[in-house]
C-alpha atoms as a printed R data frame, in Angstrom:
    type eleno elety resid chain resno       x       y       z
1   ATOM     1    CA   UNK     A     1  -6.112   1.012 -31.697
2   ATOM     2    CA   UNK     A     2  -2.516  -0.131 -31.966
3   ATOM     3    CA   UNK     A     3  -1.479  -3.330 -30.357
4   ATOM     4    CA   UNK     A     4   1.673  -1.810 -29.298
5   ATOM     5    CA   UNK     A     5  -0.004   0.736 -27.948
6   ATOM     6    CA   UNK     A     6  -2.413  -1.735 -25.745
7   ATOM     7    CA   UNK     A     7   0.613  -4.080 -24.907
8   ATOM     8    CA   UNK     A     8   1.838  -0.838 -23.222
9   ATOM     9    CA   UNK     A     9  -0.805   0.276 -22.035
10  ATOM    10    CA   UNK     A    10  -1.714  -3.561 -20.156
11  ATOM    11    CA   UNK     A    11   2.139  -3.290 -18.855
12  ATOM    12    CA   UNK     A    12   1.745  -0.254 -17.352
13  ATOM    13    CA   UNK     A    13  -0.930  -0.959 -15.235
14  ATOM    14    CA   UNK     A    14   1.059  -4.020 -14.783
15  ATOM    15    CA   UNK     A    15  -1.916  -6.701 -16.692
16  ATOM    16    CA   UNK     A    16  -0.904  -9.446 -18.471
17  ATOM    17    CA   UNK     A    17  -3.273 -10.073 -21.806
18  ATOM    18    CA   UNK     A    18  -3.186 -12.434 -24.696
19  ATOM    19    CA   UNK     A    19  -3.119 -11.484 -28.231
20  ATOM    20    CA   UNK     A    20  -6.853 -11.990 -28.405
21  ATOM    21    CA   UNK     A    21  -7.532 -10.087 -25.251
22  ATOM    22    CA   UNK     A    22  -5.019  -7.465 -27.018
23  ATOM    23    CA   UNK     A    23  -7.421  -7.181 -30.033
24  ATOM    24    CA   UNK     A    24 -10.282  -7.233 -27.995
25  ATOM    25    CA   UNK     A    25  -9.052  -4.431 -25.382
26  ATOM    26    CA   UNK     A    26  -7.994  -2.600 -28.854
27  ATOM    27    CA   UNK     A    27 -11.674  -2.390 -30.350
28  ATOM    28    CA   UNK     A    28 -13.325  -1.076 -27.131
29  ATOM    29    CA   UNK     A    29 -10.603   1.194 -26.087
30  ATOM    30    CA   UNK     A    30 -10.994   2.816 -29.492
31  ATOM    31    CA   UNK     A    31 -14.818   3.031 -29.192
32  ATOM    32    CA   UNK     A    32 -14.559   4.699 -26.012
33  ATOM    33    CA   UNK     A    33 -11.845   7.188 -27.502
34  ATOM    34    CA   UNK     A    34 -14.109   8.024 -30.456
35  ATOM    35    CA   UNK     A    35 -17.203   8.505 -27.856
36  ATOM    36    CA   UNK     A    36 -15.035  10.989 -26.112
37  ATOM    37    CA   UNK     A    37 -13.685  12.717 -28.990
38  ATOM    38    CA   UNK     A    38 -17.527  12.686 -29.994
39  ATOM    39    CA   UNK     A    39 -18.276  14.193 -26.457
40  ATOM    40    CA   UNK     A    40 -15.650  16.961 -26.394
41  ATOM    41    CA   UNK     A    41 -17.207  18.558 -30.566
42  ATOM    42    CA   UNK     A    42 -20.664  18.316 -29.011
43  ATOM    43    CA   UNK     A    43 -19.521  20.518 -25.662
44  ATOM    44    CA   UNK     A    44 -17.168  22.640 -27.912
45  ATOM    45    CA   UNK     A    45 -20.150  23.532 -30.193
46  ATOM    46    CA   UNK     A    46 -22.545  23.756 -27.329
47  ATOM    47    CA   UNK     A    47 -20.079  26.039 -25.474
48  ATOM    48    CA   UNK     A    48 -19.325  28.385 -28.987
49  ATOM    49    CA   UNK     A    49 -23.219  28.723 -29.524
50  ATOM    50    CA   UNK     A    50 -24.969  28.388 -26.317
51  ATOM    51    CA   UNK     A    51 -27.166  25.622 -27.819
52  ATOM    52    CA   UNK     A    52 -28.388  27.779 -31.132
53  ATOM    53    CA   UNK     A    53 -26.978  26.956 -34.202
54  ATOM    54    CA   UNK     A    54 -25.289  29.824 -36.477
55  ATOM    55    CA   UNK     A    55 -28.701  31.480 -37.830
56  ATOM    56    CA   UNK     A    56 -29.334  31.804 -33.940
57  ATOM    57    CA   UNK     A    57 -32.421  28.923 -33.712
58  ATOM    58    CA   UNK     A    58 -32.488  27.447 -30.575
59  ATOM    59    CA   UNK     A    59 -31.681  23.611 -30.541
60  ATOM    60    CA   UNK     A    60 -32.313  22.972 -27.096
61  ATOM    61    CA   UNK     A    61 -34.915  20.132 -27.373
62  ATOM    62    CA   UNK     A    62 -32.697  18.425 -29.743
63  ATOM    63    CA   UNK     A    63 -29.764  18.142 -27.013
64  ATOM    64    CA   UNK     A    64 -30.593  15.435 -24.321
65  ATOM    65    CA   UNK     A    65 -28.364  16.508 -21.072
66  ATOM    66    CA   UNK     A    66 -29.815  13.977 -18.605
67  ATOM    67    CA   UNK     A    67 -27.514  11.716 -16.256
68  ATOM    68    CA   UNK     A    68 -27.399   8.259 -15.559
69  ATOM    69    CA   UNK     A    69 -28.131   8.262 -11.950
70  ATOM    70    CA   UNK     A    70 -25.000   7.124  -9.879
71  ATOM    71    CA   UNK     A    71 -24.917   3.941  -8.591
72  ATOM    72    CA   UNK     A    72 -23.079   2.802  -5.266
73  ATOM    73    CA   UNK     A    73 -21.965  -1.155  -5.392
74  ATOM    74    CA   UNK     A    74 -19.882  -2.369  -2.962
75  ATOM    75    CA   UNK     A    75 -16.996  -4.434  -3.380
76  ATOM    76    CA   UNK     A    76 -16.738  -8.068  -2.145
77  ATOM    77    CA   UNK     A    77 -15.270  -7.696   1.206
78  ATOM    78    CA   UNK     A    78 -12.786 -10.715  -0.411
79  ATOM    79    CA   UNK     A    79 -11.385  -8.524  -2.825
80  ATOM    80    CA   UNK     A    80 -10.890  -5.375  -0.758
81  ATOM    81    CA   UNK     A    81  -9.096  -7.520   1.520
82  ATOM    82    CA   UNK     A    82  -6.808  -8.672  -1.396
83  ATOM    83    CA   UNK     A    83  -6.525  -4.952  -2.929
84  ATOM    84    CA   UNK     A    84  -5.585  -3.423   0.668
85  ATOM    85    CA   UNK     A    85  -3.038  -6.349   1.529
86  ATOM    86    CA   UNK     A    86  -1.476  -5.738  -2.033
87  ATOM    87    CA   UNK     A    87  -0.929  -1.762  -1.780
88  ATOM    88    CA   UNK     A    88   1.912  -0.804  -0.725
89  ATOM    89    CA   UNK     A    89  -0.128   1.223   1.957
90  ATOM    90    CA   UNK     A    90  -3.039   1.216   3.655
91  ATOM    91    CA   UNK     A    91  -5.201   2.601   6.357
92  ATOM    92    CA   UNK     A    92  -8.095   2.078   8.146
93  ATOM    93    CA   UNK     A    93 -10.057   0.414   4.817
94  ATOM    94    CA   UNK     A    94  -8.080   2.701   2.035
95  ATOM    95    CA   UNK     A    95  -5.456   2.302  -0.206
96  ATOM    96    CA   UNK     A    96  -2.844   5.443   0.711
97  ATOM    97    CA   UNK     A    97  -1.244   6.702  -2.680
98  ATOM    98    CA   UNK     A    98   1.568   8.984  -2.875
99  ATOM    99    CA   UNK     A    99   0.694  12.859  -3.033
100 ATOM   100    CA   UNK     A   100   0.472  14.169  -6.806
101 ATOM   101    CA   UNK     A   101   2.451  17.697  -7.150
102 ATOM   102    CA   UNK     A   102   1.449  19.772 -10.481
């Protein structure tokens, strides 16, 4: 990935990062594009043939769907109290962000 494109990135979500942190942040951001990218063919094709290849033979067994079971970890009450008294709103425990209109 693009350096100028991970400088960006980093200042929009208002980080600051090093050149090496730059390079680094460039090779994993890129993996995790190409897994996605990988992701999206393998539901396109799945979605275009219902999991049977062209000659209609079922590939089913070869397509693992399972989940990783989700996971619930609490933050260090330290840190939510720095996140909350950094938004620019909160209530009651939550960070209040404004409304998104599409």
């Amino acid at each position: 990935m693009d350096k100028d494109i991970i400088q960006k990135l980093a200042q929009l979500a208002r980080l600051k990062v090093d050149n090496n942190e730059v390079k680094i942040y460039g090779r994993q951001l890129s993996a995790v594009l190409h897994h996605l990218n990988s992701l999206e063919q393998a539901m396109s094709l799945i979605s275009k043939y219902g999991g049977r290849d062209r000659v209609g033979k079922e590939h089913n067994d070869d397509i693992n769907f399972s989940l990783a079971d989700d996971e619930v970890k609490n933050w260090p009450k330290d840190e939510v109290a720095v996140s909350l008294k950094a938004a620019s709103r909160n209530e009651d425990g939550f960070i209040i962000v404004p409304v998104i209109k599409s």
